[in-house]
C-alpha positions in Angstrom: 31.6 -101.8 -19.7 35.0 -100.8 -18.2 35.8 -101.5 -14.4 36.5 -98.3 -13.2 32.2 -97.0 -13.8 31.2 -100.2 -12.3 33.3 -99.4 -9.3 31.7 -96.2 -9.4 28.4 -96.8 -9.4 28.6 -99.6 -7.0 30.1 -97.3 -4.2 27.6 -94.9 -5.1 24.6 -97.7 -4.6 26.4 -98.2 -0.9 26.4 -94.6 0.0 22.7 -94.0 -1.4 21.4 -97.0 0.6 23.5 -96.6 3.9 20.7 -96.0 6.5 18.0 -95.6 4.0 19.7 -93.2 2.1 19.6 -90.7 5.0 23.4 -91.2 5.2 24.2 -89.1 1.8 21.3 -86.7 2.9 23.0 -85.2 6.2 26.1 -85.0 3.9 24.8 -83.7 1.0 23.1 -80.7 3.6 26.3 -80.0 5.6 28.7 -80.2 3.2 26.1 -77.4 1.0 26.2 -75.7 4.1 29.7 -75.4 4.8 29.5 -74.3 0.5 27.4 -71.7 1.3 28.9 -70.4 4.4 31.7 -70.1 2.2 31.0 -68.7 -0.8 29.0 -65.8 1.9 32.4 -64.9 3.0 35.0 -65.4 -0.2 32.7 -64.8 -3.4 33.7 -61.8 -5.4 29.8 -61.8 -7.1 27.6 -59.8 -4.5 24.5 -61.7 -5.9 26.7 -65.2 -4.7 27.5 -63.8 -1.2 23.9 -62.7 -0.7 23.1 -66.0 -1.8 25.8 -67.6 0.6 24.3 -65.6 3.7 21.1 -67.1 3.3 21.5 -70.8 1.9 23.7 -71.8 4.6 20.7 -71.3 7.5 18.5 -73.3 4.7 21.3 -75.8 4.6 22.1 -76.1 8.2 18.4 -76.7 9.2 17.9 -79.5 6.8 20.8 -81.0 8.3 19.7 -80.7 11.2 16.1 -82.3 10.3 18.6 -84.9 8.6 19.9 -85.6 11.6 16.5 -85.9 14.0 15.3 -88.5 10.9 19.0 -90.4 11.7 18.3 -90.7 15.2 14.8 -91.1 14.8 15.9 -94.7 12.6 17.9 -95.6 14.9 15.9 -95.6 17.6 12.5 -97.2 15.2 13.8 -98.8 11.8 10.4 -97.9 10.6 9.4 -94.6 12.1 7.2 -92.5 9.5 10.0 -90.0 10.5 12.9 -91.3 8.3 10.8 -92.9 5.8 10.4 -91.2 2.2 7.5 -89.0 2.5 9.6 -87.3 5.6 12.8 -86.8 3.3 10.8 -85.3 0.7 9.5 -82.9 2.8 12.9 -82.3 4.1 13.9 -81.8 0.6 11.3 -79.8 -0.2 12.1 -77.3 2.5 15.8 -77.1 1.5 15.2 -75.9 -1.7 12.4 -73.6 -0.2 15.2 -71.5 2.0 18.3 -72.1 -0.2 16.7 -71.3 -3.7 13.6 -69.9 -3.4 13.6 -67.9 -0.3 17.1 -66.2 -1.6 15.7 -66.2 -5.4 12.4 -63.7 -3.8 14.2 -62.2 -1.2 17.5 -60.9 -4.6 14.1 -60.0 -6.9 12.4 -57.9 -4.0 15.7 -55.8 -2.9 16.5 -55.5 -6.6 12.8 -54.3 -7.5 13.3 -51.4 -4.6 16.5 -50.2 -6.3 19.7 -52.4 -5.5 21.8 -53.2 -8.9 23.9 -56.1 -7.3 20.7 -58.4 -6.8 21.3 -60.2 -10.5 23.9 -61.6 -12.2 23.9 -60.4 -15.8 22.3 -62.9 -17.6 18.9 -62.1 -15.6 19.4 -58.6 -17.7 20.0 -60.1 -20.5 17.2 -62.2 -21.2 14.7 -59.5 -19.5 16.2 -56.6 -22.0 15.7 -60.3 -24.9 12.1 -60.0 -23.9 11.4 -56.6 -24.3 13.0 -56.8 -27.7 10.7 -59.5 -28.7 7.9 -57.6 -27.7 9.0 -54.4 -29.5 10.4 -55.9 -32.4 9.8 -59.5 -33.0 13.1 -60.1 -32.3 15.2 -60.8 -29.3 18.5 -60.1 -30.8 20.2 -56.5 -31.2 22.6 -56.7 -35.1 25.5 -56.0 -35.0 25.9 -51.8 -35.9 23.3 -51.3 -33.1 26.0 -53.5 -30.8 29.0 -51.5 -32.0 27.3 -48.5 -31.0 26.1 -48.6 -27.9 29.4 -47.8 -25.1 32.5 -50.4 -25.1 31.1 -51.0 -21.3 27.6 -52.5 -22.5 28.5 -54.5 -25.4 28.7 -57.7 -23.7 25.0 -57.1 -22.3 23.7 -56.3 -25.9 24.6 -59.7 -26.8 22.0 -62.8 -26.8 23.8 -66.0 -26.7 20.6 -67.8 -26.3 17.9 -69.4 -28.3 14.9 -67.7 -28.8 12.8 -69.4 -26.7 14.9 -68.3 -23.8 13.3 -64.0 -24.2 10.1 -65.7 -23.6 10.9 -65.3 -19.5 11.5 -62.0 -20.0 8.2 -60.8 -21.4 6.6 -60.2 -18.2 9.3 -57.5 -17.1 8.9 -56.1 -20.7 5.1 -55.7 -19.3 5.4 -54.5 -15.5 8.2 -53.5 -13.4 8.0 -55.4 -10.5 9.6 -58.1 -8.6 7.3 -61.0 -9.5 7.8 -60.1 -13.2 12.4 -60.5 -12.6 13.3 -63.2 -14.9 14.2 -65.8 -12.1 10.9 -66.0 -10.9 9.7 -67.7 -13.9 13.1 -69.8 -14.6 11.4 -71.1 -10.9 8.2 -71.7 -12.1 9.3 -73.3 -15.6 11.2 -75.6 -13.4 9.4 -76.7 -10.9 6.7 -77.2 -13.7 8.9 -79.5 -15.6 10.1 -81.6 -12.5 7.0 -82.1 -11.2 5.5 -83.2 -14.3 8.8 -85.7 -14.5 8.3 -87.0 -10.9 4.8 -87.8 -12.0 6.1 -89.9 -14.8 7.9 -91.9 -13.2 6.1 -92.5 -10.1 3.2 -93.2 -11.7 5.1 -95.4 -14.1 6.8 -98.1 -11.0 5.5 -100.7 -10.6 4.0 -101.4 -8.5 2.5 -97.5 -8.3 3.8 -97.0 -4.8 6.9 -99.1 -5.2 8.9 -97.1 -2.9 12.1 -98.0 -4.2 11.0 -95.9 -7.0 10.4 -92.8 -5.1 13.7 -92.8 -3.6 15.4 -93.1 -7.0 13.5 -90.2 -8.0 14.0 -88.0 -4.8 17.7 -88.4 -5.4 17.4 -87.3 -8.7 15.1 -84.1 -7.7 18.0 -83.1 -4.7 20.4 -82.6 -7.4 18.4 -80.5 -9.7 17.2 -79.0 -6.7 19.2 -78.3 -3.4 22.9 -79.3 -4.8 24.8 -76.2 -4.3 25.3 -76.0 -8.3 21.7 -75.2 -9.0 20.4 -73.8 -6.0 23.3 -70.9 -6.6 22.6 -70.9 -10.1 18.2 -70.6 -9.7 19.0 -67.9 -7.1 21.1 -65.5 -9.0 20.9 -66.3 -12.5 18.6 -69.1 -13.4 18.5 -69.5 -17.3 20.2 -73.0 -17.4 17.5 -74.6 -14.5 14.6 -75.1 -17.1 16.2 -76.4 -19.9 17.8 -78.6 -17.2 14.3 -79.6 -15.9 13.3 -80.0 -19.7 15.8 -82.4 -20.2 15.3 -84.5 -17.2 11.9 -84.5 -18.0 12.4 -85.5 -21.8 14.6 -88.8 -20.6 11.6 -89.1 -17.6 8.7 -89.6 -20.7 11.7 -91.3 -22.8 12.2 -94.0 -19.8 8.0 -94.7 -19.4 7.9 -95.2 -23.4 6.7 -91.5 -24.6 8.8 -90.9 -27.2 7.1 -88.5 -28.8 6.3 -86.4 -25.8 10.6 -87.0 -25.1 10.8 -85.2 -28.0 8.6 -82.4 -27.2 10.2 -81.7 -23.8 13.6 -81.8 -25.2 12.7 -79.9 -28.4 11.3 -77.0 -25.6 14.8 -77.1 -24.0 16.5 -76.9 -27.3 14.7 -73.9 -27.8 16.0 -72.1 -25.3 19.3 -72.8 -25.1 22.1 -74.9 -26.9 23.2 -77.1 -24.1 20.0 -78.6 -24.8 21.1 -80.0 -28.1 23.2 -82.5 -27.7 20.9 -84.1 -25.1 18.3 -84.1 -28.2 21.0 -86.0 -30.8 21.0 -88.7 -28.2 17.4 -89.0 -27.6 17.3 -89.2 -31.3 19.9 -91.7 -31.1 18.1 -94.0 -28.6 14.5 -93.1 -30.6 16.4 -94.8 -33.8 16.7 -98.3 -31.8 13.2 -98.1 -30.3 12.0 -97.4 -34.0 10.8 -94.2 -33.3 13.7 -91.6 -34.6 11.2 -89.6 -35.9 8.5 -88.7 -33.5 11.3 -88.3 -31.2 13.1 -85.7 -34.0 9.6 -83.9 -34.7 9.9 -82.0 -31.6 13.7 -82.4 -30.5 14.7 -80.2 -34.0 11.1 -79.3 -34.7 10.5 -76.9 -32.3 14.2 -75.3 -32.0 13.5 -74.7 -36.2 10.4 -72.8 -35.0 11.5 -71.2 -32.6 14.5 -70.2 -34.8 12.5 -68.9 -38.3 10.6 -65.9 -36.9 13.7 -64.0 -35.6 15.5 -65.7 -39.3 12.7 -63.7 -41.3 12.9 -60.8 -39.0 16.8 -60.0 -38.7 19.1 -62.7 -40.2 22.1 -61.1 -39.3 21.2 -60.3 -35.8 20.8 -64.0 -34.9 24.2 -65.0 -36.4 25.4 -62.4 -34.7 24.6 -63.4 -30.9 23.6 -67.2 -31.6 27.0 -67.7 -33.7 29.2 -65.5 -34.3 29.2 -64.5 -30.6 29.5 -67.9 -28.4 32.8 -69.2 -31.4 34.3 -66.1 -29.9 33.7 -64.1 -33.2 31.9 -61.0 -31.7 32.4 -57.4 -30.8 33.6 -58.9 -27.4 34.3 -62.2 -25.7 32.6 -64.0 -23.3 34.3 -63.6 -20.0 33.0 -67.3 -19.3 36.5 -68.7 -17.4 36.8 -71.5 -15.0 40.2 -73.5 -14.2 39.3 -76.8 -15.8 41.5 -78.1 -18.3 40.4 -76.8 -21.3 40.4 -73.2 -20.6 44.1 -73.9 -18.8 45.0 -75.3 -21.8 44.2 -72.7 -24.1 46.0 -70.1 -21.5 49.2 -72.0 -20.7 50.4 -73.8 -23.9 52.0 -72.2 -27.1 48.7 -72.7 -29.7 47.2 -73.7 -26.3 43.3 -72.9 -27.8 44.0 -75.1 -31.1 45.0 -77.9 -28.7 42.2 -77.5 -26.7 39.7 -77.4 -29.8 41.6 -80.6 -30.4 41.1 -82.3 -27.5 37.6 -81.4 -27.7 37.1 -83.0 -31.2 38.6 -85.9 -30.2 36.0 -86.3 -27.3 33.1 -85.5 -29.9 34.8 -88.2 -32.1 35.1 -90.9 -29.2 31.4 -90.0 -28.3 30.3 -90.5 -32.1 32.3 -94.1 -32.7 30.5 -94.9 -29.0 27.2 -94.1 -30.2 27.7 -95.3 -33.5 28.9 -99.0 -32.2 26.4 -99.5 -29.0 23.5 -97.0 -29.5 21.6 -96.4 -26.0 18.8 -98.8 -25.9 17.6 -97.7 -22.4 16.6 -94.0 -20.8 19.4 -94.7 -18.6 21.9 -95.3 -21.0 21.0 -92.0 -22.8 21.0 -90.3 -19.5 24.5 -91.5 -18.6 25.9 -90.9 -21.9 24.4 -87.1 -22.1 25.8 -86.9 -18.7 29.5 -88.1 -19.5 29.3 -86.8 -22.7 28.5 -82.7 -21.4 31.2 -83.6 -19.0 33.3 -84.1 -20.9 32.6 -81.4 -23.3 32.7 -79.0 -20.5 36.3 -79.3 -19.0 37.9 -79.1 -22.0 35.5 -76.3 -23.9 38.5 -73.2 -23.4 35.9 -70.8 -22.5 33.5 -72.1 -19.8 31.6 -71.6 -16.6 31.6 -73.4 -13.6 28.2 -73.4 -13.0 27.7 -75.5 -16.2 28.4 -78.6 -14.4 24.9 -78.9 -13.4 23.9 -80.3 -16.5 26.1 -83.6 -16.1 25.4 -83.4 -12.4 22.2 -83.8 -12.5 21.8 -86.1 -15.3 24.2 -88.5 -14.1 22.2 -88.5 -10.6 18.9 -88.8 -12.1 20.2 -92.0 -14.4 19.3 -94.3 -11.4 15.9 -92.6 -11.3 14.9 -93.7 -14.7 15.5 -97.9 -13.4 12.1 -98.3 -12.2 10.2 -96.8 -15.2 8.5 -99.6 -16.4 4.8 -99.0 -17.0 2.5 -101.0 -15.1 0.6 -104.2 -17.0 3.3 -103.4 -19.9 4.6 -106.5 -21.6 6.7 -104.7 -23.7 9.7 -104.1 -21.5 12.1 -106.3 -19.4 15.5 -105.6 -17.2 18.6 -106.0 -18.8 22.0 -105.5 -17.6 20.4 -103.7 -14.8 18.5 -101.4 -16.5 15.1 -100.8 -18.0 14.9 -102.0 -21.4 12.1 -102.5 -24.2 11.7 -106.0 -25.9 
């Protein structure tokens, strides 16, 4: 383990516990609401602005409850105030106004007519639904891309999985704002996390070990009120439930469910590819807990079946949008671009994109030989490497989005959660090297 992690994670342990942890939550609410405030005044998407206008109230008044819990410590060390229960409700709140009040408010202005309430991908996957349920298919083929008008060819692409049209099928039924895609990218997520919380906390032991619970509320803020996914569940939304699938997955993966790990990831995987790498290295860690392959029934199980109807359907249409489309071989391009290096790379540099493609191997190739050599033993270890690993991945990918980095984000942050996982009564696990390992 090199110095420069153990550095960080140590400075991280001091921030997290500086009063109690309330510390990081006043700064993670006012620095989300200076974020907001913003992104409401520079953002060139008018579904981000909108967001912007309201987030930063939610974000202001949880600092503000932040605060009142501070002083409230101060003044009583053990005030029911500043004591967990209190910061999940705070929590809870913030990603009641900054996610979900903006997420409604976007569907219901959209639903009465406005057409800059949704970023593009909330199309997409409703117009994937309806597909589905006219066609058995949620992907268009290529000649019925090429002819539809140069300005809607990007839309009649599908760059997801085919799980992913599934959260469009109740637009496909009625035309309202409870049926708009988001709404149930909301309610897949907050399914999955709750079911993860209830893993884990159910796992500590003690039951109400405390230290546990804060662990896991950390890890619930950042898939949850960081700026990166409140943003993203507000406007857009298709990345939060395969994000909640894959926290969950290393959740059952951490309280020795293996085969459930592989069912929560294999759900992810089948709705969108940022998924799959997340499954390799559950596989990886099933392989050393001698159960590769109930972890590998679901992880590539379910993607395969998800996968066959639209294969026996239209085989061309899903190499089209699931291939051809995302290694830039379609009718058009993505317009994915963020400033990270990859993308700068592939813009600023003779045979800039071969050099970044290069890069990106080598990354791959140092991940493999890593994985190969010392194999994650522990949920945390698999969390952290999926984490560093999709980090990595993303600044040098040449096309990207800056919105992806919610997926190492939160994986990273909810690595510490998976610590106290070790079932109650088991004798089967121990600590080792600071995390929770099986013997």
């Amino acid at each position: 383990m090199t110095a420069a992690p153990t550095a960080l994670r140590r400075g991280w342990r001091a921030a997290d516990s500086a009063a109690g942890g309330l510390a990081l939550d006043l700064g993670l609410y006012a620095a989300s609401a200076a974020f907001a405030a913003v992104t409401a005044a520079t953002s060139t998407l008018l579904p981000h602005r909108a967001w912007g206008g309201v987030a930063a109230v939610g974000y202001l008044l949880a600092a503000l409850a932040a605060t009142g819990q501070l002083l409230s410590r101060r003044r009583d060390p053990g005030s029911p105030l500043a004591g967990p229960p209190a910061r999940w409700a705070v929590t809870a709140f913030a990603w009641l106004t900054t996610a979900l009040l903006p997420l409604a408010w976007q569907s219901i202005e959209r639903a009465r007519g406005r057409t800059d309430r949704a970023q593009e991908e909330v199309l997409v996957v409703e117009e994937s639904g309806r597909r589905l349920a006219d066609t058995g298919t949620p992907y268009l083929g290529h000649d019925a891309i090429a002819a539809l008008p140069p300005g809607e060819q990007l839309l009649g692409y599908t760059p997801y999985q085919p799980g992913m049209a599934l959260f469009g099928l109740p637009r496909a039924a009625v035309d309202a704002w409870w049926t708009d895609a988001r709404v149930w990218f909301a309610v897949g997520t907050a399914l999955a996390l709750a079911l993860a919380v209830r893993a884990l906390i159910r796992a500590a032991h003690p039951p109400a070990d405390q230290r546990a619970g804060v662990a896991v509320l950390r890890g619930v803020q950042a898939a949850t009120v960081l700026p990166v996914c409140a943003l993203t569940l507000a406007t857009g939304g298709d990345d939060l439930p395969v994000l909640a699938l894959c926290l969950l997955a290393l959740a059952l993966a951490a309280t020795g469910r293996p085969g459930r790990a592989g069912l929560a990831v294999g759900l992810a995987g089948a709705l969108k590819l940022f998924a799959w790498p997340v499954a390799l290295v559950l596989i990886i860690w099933g392989l050393t807990r001698r159960a590769g392959l109930r972890v590998a029934a679901g992880a590539i199980g379910l993607p395969a079946a998800a996968l066959l109807p639209a294969l026996l359907v239209d085989r061309d249409a899903l190499v089209e949008n699931v291939l051809r489309f995302p290694l830039g071989h379609g009718l058009v391009t993505s317009p994915a671009q963020s400033p990270f290096p990859g993308h700068l790379i592939a813009t600023a540099l003779p045979a800039g994109r071969a050099v970044a493609a290069a890069l990106l191997l080598a990354a791959g190739l140092a991940i493999a030989v890593r994985l190969a050599r010392r194999p994650p033993r522990t949920a945390v270890a698999t969390a952290l490497v999926c984490g560093y690993g999709l980090l990595a991945a993303i600044l040098l990918m040449p096309s990207t989005r800056f919105g992806y980095l919610l997926y190492p984000l939160a994986l990273l942050l909810w690595a510490p959660a998976l610590r106290p996982g070790a079932p109650a009564g088991s004798a089967n696990w121990r600590a080792k090297d600071g995390d929770t390992a099986y013997t």
